[in-house]
C-alpha positions as CSV (number, residue, x, y, z in Angstrom):
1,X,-18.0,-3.4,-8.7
2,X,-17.8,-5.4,-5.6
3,X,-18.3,-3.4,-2.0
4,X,-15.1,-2.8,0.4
5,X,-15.0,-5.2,2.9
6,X,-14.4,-3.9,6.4
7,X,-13.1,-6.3,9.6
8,X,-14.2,-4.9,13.0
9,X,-12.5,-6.4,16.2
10,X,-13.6,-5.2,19.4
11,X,-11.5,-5.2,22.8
12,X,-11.9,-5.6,25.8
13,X,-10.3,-5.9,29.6
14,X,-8.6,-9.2,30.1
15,X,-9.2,-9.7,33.9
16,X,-12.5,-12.3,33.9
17,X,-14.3,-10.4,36.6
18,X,-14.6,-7.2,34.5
19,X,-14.9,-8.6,30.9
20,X,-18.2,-10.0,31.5
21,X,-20.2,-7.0,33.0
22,X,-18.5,-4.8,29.8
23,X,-20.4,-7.2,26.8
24,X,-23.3,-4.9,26.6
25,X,-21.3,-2.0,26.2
26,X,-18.8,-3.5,24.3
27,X,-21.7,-4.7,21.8
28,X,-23.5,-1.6,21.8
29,X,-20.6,0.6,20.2
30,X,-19.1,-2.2,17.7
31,X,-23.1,-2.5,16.6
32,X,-23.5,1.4,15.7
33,X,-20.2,1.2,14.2
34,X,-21.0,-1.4,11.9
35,X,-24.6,0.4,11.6
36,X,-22.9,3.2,10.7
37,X,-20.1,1.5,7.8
38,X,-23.2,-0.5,6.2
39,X,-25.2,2.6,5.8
40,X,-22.4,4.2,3.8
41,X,-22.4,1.1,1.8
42,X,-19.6,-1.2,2.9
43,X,-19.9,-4.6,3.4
44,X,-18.8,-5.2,7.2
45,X,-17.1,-8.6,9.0
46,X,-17.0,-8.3,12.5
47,X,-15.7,-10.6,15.0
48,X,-17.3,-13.8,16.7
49,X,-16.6,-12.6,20.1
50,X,-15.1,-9.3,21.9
51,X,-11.7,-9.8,22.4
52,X,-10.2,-10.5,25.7
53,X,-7.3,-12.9,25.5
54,X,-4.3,-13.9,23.7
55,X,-6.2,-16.5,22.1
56,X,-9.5,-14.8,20.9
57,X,-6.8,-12.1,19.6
58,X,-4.8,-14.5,17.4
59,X,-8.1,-16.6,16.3
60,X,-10.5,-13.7,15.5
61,X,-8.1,-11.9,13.4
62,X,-7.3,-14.6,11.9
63,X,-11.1,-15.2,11.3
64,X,-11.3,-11.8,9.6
65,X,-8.0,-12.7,7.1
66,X,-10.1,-15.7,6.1
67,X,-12.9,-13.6,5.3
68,X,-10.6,-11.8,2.9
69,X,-11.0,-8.3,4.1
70,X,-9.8,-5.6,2.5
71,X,-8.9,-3.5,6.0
72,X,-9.4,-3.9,9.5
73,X,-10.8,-1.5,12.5
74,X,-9.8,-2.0,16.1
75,X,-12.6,-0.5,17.6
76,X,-12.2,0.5,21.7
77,X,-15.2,1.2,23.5
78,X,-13.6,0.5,27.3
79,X,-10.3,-0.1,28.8
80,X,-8.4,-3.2,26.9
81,X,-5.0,-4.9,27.4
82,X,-2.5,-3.5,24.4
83,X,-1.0,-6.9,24.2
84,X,-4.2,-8.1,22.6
85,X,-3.8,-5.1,19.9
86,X,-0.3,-5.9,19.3
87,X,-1.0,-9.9,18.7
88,X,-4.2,-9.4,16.2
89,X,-1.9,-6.9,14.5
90,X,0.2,-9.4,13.2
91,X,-3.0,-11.4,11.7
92,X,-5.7,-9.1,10.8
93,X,-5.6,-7.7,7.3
94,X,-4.4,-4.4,7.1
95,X,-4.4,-1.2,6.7
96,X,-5.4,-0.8,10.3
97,X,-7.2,1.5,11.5
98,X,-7.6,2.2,15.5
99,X,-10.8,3.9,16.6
100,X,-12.5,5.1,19.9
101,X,-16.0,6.6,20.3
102,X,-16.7,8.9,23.4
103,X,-17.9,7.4,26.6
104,X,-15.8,9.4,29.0
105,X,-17.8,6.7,31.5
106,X,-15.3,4.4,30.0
107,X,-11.5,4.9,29.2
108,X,-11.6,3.6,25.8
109,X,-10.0,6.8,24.2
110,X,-6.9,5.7,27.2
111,X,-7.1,2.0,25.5
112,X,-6.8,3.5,21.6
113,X,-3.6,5.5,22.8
114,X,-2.2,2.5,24.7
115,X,-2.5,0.3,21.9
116,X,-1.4,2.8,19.2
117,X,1.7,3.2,21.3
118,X,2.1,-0.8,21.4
119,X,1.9,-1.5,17.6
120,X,4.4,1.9,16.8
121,X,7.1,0.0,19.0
122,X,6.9,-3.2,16.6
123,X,6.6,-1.1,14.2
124,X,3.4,-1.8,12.3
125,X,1.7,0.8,10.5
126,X,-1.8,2.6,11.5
127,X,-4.0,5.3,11.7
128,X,-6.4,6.4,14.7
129,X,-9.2,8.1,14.8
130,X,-11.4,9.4,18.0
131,X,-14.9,10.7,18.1
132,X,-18.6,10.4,17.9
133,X,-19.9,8.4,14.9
134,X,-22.8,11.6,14.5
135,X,-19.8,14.0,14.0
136,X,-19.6,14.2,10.1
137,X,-16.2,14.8,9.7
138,X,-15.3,11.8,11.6
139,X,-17.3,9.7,9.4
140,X,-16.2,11.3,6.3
141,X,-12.0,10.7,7.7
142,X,-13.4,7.5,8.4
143,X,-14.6,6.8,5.3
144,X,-12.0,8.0,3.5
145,X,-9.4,5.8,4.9
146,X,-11.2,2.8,3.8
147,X,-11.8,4.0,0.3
148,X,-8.4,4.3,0.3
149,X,-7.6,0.9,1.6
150,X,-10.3,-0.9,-0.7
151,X,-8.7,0.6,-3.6
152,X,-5.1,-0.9,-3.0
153,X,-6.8,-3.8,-1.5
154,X,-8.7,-4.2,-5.0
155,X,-5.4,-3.8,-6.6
156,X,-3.9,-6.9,-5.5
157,X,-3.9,-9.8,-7.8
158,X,-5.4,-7.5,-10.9
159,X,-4.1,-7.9,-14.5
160,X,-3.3,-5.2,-16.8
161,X,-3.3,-6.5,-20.4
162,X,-0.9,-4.6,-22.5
163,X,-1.9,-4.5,-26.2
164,X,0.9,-3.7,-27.9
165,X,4.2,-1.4,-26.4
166,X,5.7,1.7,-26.5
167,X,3.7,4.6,-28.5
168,X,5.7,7.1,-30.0
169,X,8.5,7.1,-28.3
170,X,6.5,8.2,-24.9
171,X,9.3,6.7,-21.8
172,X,6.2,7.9,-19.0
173,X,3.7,5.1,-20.4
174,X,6.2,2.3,-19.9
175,X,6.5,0.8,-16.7
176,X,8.5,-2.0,-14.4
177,X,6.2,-4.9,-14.5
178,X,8.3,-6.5,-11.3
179,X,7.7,-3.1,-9.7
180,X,4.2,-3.3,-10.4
181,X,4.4,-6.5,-8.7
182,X,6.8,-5.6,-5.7
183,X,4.5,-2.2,-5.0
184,X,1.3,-2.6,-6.0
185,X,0.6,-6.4,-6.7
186,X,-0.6,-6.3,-10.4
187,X,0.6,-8.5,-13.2
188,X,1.2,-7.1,-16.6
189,X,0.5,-9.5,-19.8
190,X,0.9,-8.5,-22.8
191,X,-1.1,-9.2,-26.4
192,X,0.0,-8.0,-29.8
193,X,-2.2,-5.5,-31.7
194,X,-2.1,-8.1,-34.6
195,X,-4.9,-10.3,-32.3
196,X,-7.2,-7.4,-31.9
197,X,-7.2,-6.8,-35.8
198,X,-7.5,-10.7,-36.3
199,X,-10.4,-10.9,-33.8
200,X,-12.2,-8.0,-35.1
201,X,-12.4,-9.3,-38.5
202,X,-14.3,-12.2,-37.1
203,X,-17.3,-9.9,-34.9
204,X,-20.5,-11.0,-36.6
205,X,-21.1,-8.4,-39.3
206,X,-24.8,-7.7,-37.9
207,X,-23.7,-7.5,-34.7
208,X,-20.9,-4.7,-35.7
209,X,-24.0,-3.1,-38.3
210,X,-26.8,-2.9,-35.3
211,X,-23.7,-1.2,-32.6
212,X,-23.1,1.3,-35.8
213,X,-26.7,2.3,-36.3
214,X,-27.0,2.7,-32.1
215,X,-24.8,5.2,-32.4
216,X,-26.3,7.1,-35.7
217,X,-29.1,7.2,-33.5
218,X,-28.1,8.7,-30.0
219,X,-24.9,10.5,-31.4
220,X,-25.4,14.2,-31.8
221,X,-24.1,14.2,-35.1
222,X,-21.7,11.3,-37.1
223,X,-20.2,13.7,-39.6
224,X,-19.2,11.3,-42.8
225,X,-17.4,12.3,-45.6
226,X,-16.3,9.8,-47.4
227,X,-12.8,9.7,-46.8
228,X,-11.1,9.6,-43.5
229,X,-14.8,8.6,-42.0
230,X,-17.3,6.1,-43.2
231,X,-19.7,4.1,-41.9
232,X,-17.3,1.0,-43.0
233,X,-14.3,2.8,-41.2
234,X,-16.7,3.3,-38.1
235,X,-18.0,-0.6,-38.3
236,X,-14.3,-1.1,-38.0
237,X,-13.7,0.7,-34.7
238,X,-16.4,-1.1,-33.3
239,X,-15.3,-4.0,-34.5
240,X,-11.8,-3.1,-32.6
241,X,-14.1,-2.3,-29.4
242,X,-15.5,-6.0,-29.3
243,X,-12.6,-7.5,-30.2
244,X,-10.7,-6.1,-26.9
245,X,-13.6,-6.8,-24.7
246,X,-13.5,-10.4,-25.7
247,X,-10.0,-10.5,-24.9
248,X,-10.6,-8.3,-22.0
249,X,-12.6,-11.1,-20.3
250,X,-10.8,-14.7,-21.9
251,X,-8.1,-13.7,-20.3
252,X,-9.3,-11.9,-17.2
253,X,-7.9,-8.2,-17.6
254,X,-9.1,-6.1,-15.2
255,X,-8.1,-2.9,-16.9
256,X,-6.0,-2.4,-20.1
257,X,-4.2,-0.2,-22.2
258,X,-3.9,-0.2,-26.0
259,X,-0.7,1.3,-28.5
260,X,-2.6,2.3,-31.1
261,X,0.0,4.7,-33.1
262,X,1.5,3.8,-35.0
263,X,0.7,0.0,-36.6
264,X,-3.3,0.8,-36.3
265,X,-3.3,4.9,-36.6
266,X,-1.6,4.1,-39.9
267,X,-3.1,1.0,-41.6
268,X,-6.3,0.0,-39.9
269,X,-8.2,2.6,-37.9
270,X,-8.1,4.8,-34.8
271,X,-9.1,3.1,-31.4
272,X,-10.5,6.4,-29.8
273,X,-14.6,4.8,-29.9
274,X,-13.3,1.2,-28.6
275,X,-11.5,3.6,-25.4
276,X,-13.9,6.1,-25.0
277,X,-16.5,3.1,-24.9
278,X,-14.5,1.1,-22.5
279,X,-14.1,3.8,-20.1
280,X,-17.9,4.4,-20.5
281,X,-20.5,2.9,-18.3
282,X,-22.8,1.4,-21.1
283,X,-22.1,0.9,-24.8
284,X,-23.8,-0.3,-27.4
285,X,-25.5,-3.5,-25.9
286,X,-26.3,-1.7,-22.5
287,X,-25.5,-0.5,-18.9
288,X,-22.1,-2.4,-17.9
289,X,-19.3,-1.2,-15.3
290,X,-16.1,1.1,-16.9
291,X,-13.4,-0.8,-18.3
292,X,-10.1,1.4,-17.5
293,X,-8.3,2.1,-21.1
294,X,-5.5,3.9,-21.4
295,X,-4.4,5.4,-24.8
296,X,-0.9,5.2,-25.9
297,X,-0.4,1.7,-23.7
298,X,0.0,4.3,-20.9
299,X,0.7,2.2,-17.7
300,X,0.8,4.5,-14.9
301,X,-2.0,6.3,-16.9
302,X,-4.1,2.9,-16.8
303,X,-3.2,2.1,-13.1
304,X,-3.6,6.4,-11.9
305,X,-7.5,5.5,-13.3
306,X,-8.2,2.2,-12.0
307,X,-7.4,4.0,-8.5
308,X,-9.6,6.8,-9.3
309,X,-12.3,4.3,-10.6
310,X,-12.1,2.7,-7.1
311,X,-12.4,6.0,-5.4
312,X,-14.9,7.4,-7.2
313,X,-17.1,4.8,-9.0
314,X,-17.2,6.7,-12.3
315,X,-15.7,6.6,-15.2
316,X,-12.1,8.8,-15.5
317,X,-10.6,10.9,-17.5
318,X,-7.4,10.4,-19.7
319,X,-6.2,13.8,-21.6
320,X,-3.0,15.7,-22.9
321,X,-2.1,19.0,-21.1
322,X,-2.3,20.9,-24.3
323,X,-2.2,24.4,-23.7
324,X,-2.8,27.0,-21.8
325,X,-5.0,29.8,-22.7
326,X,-4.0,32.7,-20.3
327,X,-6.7,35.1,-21.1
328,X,-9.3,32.7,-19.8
329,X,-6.8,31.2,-17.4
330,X,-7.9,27.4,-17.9
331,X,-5.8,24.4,-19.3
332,X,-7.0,23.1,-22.1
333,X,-6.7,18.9,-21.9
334,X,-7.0,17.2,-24.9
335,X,-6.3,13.7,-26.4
336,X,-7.8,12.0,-29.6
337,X,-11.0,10.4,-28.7
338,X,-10.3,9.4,-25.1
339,X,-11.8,11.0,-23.3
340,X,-15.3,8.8,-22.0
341,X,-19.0,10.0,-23.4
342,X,-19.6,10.3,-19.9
343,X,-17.8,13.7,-19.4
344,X,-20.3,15.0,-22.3
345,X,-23.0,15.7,-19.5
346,X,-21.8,14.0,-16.3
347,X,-23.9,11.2,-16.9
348,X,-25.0,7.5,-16.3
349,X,-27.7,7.9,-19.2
350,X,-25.7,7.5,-22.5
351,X,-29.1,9.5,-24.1
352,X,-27.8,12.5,-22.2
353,X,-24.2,12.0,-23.2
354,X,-24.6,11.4,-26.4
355,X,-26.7,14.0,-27.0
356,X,-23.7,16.4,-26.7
357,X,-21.6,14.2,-28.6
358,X,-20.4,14.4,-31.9
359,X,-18.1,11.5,-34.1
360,X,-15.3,13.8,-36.6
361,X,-13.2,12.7,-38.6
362,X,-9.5,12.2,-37.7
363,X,-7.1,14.4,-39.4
364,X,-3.3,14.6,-40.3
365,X,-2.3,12.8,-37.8
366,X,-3.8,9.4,-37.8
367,X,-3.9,8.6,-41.9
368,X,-6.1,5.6,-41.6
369,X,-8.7,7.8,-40.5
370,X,-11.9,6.9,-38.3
371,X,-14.0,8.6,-36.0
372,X,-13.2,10.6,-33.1
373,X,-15.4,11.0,-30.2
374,X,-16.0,15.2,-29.9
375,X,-17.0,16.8,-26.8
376,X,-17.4,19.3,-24.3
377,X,-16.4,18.1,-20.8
378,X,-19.9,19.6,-18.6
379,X,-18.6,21.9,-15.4
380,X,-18.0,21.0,-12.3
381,X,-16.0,20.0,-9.6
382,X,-13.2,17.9,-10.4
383,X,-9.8,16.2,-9.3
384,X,-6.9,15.7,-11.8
385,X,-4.1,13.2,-10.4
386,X,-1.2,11.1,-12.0
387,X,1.4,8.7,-10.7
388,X,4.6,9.7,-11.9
389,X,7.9,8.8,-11.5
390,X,11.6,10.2,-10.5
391,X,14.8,7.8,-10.5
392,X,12.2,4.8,-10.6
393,X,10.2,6.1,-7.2
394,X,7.0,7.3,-7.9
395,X,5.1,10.0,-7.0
396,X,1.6,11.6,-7.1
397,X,0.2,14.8,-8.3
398,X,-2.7,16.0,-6.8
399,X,-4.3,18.6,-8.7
400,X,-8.1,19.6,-7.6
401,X,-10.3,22.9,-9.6
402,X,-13.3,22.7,-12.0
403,X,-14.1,22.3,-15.4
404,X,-15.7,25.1,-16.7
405,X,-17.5,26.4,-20.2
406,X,-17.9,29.6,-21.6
407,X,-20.3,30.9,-23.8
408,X,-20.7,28.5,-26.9
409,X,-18.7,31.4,-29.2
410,X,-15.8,31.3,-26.8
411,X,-16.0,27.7,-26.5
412,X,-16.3,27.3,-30.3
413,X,-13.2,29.6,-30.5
414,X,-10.7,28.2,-28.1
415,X,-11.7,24.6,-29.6
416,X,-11.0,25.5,-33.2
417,X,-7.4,27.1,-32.2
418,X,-6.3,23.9,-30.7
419,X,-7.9,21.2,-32.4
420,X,-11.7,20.9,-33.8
421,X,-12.3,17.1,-34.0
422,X,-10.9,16.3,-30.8
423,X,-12.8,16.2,-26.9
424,X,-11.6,19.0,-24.8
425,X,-11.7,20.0,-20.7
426,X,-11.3,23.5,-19.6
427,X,-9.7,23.2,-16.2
428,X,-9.3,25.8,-13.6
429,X,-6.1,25.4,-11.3
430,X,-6.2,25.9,-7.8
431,X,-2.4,27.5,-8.0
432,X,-0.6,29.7,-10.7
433,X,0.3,28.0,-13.8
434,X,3.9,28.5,-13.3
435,X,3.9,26.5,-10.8
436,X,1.8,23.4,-11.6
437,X,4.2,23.3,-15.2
438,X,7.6,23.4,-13.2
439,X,7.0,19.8,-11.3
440,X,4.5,18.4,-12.8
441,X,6.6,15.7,-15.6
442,X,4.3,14.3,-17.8
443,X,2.1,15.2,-20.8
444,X,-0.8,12.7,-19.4
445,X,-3.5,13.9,-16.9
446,X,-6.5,11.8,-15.4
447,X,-9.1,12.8,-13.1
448,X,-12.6,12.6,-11.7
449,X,-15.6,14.5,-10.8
450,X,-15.8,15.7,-7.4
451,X,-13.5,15.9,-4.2
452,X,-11.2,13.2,-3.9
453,X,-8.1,14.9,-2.4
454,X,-8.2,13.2,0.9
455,X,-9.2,9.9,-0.6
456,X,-5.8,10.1,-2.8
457,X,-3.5,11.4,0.0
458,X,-4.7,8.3,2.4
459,X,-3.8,6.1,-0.9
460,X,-0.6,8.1,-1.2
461,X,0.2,7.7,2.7
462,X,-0.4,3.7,2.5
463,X,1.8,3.3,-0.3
464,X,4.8,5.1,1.3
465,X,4.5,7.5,-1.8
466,X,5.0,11.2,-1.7
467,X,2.7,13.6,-3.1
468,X,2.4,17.3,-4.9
469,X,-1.1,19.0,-3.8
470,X,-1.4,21.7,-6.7
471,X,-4.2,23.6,-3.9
């Protein structure tokens, strides 16, 4: 996964006279800000010179948009002209952020506040920050904003291959492809399920034998029975799971969703290894970065992930809200095999994974049978989030707790009342059930180890889209 790219342009006062003696200072403060952003692991573009004129405002922007960054900082360490802010505005690649370190020796904090009030007037969007770059929360806003912006910024230009359309009647997978285009900047192209099944029954037969005897030997427990789950019905899956990553890279997908029910649930074989092995970091031939894979053909399930992915840099979650058990007071999220090896032990080693991981056989539901990937998410800190939408606008809920176990009787218990031969998550709310269930619209859920609230209201406030913080 390629690093942000971050665009620092320093100014500076435009009278000649007082420009000069300002360089050192100048340099100083843009050098431990970009000290400070390549620590943290972004890749960093700063200007060719401080800025100090019309001209060098225009031309080093305009260096930084050829440099394809994904944001921009205007960084103030002394006085500087707001016109200068105001004309790189309209050429350096946003979001943009404004930011001022302290040096009450010099009125840079009076510059940041001159030059915010310069680009509200015309009306371009912006975000300020002011502080020391040793203070910890400022770093951690600061970082958090261009998280944010990388993520949208990676968006743009990406393709989601569709494989197939509408599952089950489901009207919250399906989404606008031009509105994908107009708001986010994503094409959609589609490919019928009938290539994946044509493709598959062309992966070399030793290549599909040697992925099915990898997993015989690092899964928990493969539990054939001759019926619903063979070692045939398994080679087939896999099978499936090669077949999409060819397509997945002929035609350049940068995340993808698959139908599934009911052409292959019914005739061929469940997809749940090829998602939960696309949303995995490894599979059978190694280490390689998650491929987002929505079940169903869930769009805004798909695109809620690939966001996360961005954030995070792990794999993410895709699950059912299934139930609610009130006695224990967790929601129990659920979905066929979707749900990423990874969340078996919170993992980048699959031998850790995979180790609390189990292959069942698919029940009533899915009559061509196959294996689905059982598991125990592993506790911790998580964030659950899901674009939705209302009258065609979208919206984001924002829902941060923990996953939690019990002892392996209760566990065993509560799986067995829902359903025994599919992954589960048992997720502690933040607010009272009651209330999460009256807004929240949709029967899909995605989320993430660890914090990201902040991370996803900065994507949420770039986007001009309103959110719901379940806290």
């Amino acid at each position: 996964m390629r690093k942000i790219k971050v665009g620092i342009l320093t100014f500076s006062d435009g009278r000649d006279f007082l420009q000069k003696p300002l360089i050192e200072v100048n340099n100083r403060f843009m050098e431990a800000l970009e000290t400070t952003l390549e620590k943290a692991g972004y890749e960093v573009v700063t200007g060719r010179e401080i800025i100090w004129s019309n001209r060098l405002a225009a031309e080093e922007a305009a260096y930084l948009r050829s440099h394809n960054v994904d944001m921009t900082i205007f960084n103030y360490a002394v006085w500087a002209f707001p016109q200068f802010t105001a004309i790189s505005a309209k050429f350096a690649p946003g979001p943009l952020l404004l930011y001022s370190n302290i040096n009450p020796q010099y009125p840079g904090l009076v510059a940041l506040m001159a030059a915010s009030g310069a680009l509200d007037q015309i009306g371009i969007d912006h975000r300020k920050l002011f502080g020391n770059l040793e203070d910890e929360t400022l770093t951690q806003q600061m970082f958090d904003y261009i998280d944010a912006a990388g993520a949208i910024s990676k968006l743009r230009g990406e393709t989601y291959g569709l494989y197939g359309g509408r599952s089950i009647g489901i009207y919250t997978a399906v989404s606008n492809t031009d509105q994908w285009m107009a708001e986010f900047g994503i094409d959609v192209e589609h490919v019928d399920q009938l290539e994946v099944i044509r493709r598959a029954e062309r992966i070399d037969e030793a290549k599909a034998k040697a992925a099915r005897e990898w997993c015989e030997k690092h899964v928990r427990k493969i539990h054939y029975n001759g019926r619903e789950l063979t070692p045939e019905k398994l080679e087939l899956q896999i099978r499936i799971y090669y077949a999409m990553k060819e397509i997945n890279e002929e035609k350049g997908f940068d995340f993808c969703g698959i139908k599934s029910q009911t052409e292959l649930t019914n005739h061929y074989g469940t997809t749940d290894v090829p998602e939960a092995f696309m949303n995995d970091p490894y599979d059978f031939d190694g280490p390689k970065e998650p491929m987002v894979c929505a079940t169903e053909a869930d769009m805004d399930a798909a695109l809620t992930m690939q966001i996360f992915k961005y954030l995070a840099h792990t794999p993410v979650l895709f699950a059912d809200v299934r139930h609610y058990f009130a006695e224990h007071g967790v929601l129990d999220l659920v979905n066929s095999g979707q749900h990423a090896t990874y969340f078996a032990a919170k993992s980048f080693d699959f031998r850790e994974n995979l180790a609390k991981v189990e292959f069942r056989p698919e029940g009533f539901y899915f009559p061509a049978g196959g294996a689905s990937v059982f598991h125990l998410a592993a506790p911790g800190e998580v964030t659950l989030a899901r674009l939705m939408r209302v009258s065609g606008n979208y919206w984001m809920a924002i829902a941060p707790g923990e996953f939690v176990q019990f002892e392996n009787k209760v566990n065993d218990k509560l799986i067995n009342e829902v359903q025994d031969n599919w992954p589960h998550a048992f997720f502690k709310l933040q607010v009272e059930p009651e209330e999460f269930f009256a807004s929240y619209s949709c029967n899909h859920i995605h989320g993430v180890y660890g914090n990201q609230v902040n991370r996803l209201i900065a994507v949420c406030e770039l986007l001009d889209i309103p959110y719901t913080l379940y806290a």
